[in-house]
C-alpha positions as CSV (number, residue, x, y, z in Angstrom):
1,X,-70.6,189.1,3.1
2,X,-73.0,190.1,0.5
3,X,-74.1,193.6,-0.4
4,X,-75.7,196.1,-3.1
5,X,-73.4,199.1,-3.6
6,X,-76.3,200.9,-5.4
7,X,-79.0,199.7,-8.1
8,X,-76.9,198.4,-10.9
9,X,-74.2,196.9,-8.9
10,X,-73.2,193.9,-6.0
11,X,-69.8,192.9,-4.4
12,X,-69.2,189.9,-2.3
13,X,-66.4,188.8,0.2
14,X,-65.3,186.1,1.9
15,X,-62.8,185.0,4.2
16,X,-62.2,181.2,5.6
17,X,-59.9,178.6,7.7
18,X,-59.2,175.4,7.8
19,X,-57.2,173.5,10.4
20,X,-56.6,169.6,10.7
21,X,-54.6,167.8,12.3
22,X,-51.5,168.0,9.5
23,X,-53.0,170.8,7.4
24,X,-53.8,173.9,7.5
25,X,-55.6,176.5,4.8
26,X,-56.5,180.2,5.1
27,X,-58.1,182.3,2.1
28,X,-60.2,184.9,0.9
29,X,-62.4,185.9,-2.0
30,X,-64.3,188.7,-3.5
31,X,-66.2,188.9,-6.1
32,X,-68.2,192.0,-8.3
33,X,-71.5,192.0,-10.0
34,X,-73.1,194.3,-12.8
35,X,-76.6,194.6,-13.5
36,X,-77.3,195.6,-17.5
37,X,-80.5,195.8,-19.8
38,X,-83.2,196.3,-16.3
39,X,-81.3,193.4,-15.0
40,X,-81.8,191.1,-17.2
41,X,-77.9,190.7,-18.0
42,X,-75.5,190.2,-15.1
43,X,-71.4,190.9,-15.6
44,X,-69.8,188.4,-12.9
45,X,-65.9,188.8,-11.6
46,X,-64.3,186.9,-9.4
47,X,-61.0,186.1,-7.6
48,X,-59.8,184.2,-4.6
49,X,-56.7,183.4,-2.9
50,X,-55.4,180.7,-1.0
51,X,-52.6,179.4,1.4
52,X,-52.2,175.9,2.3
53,X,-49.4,174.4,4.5
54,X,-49.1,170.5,5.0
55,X,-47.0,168.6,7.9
56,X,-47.9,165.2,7.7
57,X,-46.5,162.7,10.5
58,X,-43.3,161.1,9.0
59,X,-42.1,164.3,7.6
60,X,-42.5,165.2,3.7
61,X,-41.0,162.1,1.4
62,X,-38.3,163.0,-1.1
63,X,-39.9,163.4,-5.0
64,X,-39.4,159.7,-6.2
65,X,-37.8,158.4,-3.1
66,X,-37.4,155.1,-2.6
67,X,-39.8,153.6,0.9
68,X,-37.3,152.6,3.9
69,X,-38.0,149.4,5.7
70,X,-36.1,150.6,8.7
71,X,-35.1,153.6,10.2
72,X,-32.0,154.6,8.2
73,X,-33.4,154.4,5.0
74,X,-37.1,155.9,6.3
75,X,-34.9,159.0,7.7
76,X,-33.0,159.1,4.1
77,X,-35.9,159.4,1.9
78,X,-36.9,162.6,4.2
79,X,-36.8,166.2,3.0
80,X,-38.2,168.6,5.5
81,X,-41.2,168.4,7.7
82,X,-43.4,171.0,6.2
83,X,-44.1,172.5,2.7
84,X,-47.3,174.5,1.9
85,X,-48.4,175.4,-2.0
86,X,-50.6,178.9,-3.4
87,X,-53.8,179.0,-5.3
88,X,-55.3,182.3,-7.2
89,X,-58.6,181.3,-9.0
90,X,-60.7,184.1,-11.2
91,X,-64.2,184.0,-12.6
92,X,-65.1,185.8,-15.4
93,X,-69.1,185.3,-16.3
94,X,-72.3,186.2,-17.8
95,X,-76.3,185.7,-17.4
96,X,-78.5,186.1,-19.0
97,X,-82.1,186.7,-19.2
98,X,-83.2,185.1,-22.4
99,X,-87.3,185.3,-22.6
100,X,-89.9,184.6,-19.5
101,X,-89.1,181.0,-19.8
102,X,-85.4,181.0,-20.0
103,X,-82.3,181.3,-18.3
104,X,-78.9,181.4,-19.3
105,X,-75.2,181.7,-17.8
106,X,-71.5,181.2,-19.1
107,X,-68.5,181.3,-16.8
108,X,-64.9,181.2,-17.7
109,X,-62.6,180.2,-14.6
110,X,-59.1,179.9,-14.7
111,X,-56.9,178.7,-11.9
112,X,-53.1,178.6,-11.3
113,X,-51.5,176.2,-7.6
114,X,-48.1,176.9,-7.3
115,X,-46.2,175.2,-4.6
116,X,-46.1,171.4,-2.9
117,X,-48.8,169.6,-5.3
118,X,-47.5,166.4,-4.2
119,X,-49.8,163.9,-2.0
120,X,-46.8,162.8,0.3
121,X,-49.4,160.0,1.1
122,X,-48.9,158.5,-2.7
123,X,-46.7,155.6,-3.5
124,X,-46.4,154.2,-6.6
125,X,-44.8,150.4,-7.2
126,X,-42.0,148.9,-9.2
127,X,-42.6,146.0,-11.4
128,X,-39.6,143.7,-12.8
129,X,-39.6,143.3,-15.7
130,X,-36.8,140.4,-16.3
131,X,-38.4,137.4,-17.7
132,X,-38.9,134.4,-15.8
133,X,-40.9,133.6,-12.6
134,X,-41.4,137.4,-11.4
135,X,-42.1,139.3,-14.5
136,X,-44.8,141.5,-13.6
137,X,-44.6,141.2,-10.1
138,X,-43.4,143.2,-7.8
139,X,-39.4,144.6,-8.5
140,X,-37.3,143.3,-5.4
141,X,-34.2,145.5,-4.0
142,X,-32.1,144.4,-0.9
143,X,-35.2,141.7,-0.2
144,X,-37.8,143.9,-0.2
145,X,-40.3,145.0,-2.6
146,X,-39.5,148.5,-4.0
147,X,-42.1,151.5,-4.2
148,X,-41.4,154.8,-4.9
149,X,-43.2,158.4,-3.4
150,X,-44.8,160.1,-6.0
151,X,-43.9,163.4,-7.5
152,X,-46.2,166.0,-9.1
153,X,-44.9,169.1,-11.0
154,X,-44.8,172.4,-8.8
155,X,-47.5,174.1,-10.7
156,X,-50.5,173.5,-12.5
157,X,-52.7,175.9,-14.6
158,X,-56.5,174.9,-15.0
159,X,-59.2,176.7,-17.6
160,X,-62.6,175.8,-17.5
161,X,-65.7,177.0,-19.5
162,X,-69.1,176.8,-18.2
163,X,-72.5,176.6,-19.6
164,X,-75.8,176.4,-17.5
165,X,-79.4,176.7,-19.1
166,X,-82.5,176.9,-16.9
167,X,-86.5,176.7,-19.0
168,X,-89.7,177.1,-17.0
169,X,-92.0,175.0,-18.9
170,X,-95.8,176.3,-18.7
171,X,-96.6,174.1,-16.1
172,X,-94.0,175.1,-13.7
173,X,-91.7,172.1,-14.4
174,X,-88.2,173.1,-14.9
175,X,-85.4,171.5,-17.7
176,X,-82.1,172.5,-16.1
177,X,-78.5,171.3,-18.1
178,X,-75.5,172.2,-17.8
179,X,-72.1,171.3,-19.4
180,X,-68.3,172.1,-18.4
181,X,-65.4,171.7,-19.8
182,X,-61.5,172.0,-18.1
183,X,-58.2,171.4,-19.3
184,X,-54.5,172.0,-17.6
185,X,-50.9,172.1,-18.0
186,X,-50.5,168.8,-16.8
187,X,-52.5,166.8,-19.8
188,X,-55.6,167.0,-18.0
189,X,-58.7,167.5,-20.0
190,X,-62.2,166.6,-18.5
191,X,-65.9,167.0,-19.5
192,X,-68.8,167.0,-17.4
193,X,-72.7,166.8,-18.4
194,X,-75.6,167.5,-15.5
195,X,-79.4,167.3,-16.1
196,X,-82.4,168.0,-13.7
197,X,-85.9,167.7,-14.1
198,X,-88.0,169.3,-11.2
199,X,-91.7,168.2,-12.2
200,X,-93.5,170.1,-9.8
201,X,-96.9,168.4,-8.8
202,X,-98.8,171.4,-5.8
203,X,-96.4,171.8,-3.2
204,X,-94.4,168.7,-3.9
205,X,-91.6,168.1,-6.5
206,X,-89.5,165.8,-7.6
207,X,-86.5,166.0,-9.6
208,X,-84.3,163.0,-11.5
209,X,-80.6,164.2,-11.8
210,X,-78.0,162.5,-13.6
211,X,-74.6,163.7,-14.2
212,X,-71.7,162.5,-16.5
213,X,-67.9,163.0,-15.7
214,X,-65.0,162.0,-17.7
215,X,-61.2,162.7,-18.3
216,X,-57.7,161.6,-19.7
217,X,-55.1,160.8,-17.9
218,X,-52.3,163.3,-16.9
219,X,-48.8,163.2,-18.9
220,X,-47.2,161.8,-15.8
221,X,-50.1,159.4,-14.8
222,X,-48.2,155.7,-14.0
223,X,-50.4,152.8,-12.5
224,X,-47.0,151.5,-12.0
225,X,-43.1,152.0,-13.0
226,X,-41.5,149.4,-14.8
227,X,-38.2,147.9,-13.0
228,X,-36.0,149.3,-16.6
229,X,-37.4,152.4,-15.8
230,X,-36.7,152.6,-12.4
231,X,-33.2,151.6,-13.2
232,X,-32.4,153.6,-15.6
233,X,-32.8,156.7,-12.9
234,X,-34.7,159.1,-15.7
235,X,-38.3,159.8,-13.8
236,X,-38.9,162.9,-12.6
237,X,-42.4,163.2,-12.2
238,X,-45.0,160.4,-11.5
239,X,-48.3,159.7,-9.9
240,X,-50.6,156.3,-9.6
241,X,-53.4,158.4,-8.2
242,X,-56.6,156.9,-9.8
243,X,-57.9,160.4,-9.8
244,X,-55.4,161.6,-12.5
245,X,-55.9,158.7,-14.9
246,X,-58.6,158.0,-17.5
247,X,-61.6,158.5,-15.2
248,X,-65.6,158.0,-15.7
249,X,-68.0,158.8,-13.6
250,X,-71.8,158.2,-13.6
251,X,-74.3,159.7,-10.7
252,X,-78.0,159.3,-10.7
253,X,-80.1,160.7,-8.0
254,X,-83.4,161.3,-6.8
255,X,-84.4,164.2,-4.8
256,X,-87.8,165.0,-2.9
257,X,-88.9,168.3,-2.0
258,X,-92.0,170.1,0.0
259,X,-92.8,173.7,0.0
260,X,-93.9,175.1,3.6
261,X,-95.5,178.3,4.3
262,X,-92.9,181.4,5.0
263,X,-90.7,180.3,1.8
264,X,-89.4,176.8,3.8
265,X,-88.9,173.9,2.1
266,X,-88.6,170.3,3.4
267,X,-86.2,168.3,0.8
268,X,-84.6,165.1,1.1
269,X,-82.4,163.4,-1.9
270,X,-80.6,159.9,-2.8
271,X,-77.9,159.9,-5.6
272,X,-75.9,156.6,-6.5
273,X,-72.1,156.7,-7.9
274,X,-70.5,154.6,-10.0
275,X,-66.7,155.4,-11.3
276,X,-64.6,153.6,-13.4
277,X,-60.8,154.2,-14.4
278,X,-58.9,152.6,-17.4
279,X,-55.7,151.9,-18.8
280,X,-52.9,149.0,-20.1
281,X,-53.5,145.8,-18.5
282,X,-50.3,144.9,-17.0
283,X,-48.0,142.0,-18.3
284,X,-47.1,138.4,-16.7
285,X,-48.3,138.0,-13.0
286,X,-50.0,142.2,-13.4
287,X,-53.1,140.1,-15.8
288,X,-54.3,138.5,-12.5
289,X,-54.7,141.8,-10.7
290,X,-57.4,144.2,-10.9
291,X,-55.0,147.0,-11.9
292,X,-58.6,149.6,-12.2
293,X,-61.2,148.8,-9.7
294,X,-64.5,150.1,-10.1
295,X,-65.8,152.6,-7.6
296,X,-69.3,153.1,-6.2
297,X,-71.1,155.0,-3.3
298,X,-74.6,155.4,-2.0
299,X,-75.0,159.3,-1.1
């Protein structure tokens, strides 16, 4: 719901659900904005909460639980059947109104999860390290390879600033960039460059995007857990989830778009993705796996 409350100001609220088959998420939002200087400076507020609850089909794993191979030692690495995590975000932000041609806005965000931030679904594995015919392969325990559940920390605290710039060129094309950058509690810190181009030719246009995404790696980011570590029983926290690690990511697209009559608009657009992860590159038998796979996708 979107409304004026009178000339110089606007407030916005939401409310929204979300149910799968093992998750379930309910939250709200509302937000304020101020109009300044004949509206050419807008003051831009805010907040939403969110409740998430998970209960995935085996139960929840123990934090760093070694995976059973039958039922007894499945049932012992168990540690409830439901948990569920909080998230408060809040916007802080400005536009403005620069000259006839351009556009600017800055946003601060900040955002705080407290709660299950595990992925139950994430295992990490063990690799020996004793020299001889196995080092670097897989760590074997009671004849069977050993992999461990992740654990994450139970918080996380994000803060992000935001820069976007729009210019109307004199022949109606339009220059739009924008740049972000986020870092966390958890070691995270991540930069992220967009361009578009709309060349505007009648009542077509066409406009290039490309977009440029990178990070570090998380304090607790593993690709695997050595077998000395493992033994030595001093992990607490731990994570091979490529999306935590050093992470690059490259998207360039295409989109098409044809103005109607009545303000409609016919658009169509094709982006491609290419991601890439990094890190150490293993030891012994590790060298002749692809321990960072490169990702790609056709949107």
């Amino acid at each position: 719901w979107l409304a004026p409350i009178n000339h110089d100001w606007d407030y916005n609220a939401a409310f929204y659900g979300s149910k799968e088959y093992d998750y379930l998420s309910i939250g709200s939002s509302a937000g304020l904005k101020r109009y300044l200087n004949n509206k050419n400076t807008a003051l831009n507020f805010g907040f939403s909460f969110s409740l998430d609850n998970i209960e995935p089909e085996g139960n929840i794993a123990k934090p760093l639980a070694k995976m059973g191979f039958d039922d007894a030692s499945f049932n012992a690495s168990r540690d409830g059947s439901s948990e569920s995590k909080t998230i408060i975000d809040a916007l802080f932000g400005v536009t403005q109104v620069i000259n006839r041609h351009t556009i600017m806005q800055f946003n601060y965000s900040l955002s705080l999860s407290d709660g299950y931030l595990t992925d139950p679904f994430k295992i990490l594995s063990v690799i020996d390290e004793t020299a001889g015919a196995n080092y670097g392969g897989n760590f074997v325990e009671g004849g069977h390879n050993t992999y461990l559940y992740e654990a994450r920390p139970d918080s996380r605290m994000k803060h992000s600033l935001y820069w976007q710039t729009k210019y109307a060129l004199g022949n109606g094309d339009v220059i739009d960039g924008s740049y972000r950058f986020m870092i966390d509690d958890w070691g995270i810190n991540s930069h992220t460059f967009d361009f578009r181009y709309r060349w505007q030719f009648g009542s077509n246009y066409l406009e290039p995007h490309l977009r440029y995404y990178m990070q570090s790696k998380a304090d607790f980011y593993k690709r695997y857990i050595g077998s000395n570590e493992y033994l030595a029983g001093n992990l607490t926290e731990a994570t091979a989830d490529y999306r935590l690690g050093d992470l690059d990511g490259l998207t360039v697209g295409l989109k098409y778009g044809h103005q109607l009559e009545d303000d409609t608009e016919f658009n169509m657009r094709i982006e491609y993705y290419m991601q890439s992860s990094s890190g150490d590159n293993g030891f012994g038998l590790l060298k002749n796996q692809d321990l960072y796979p490169d990702t790609t996708a056709l949107i």
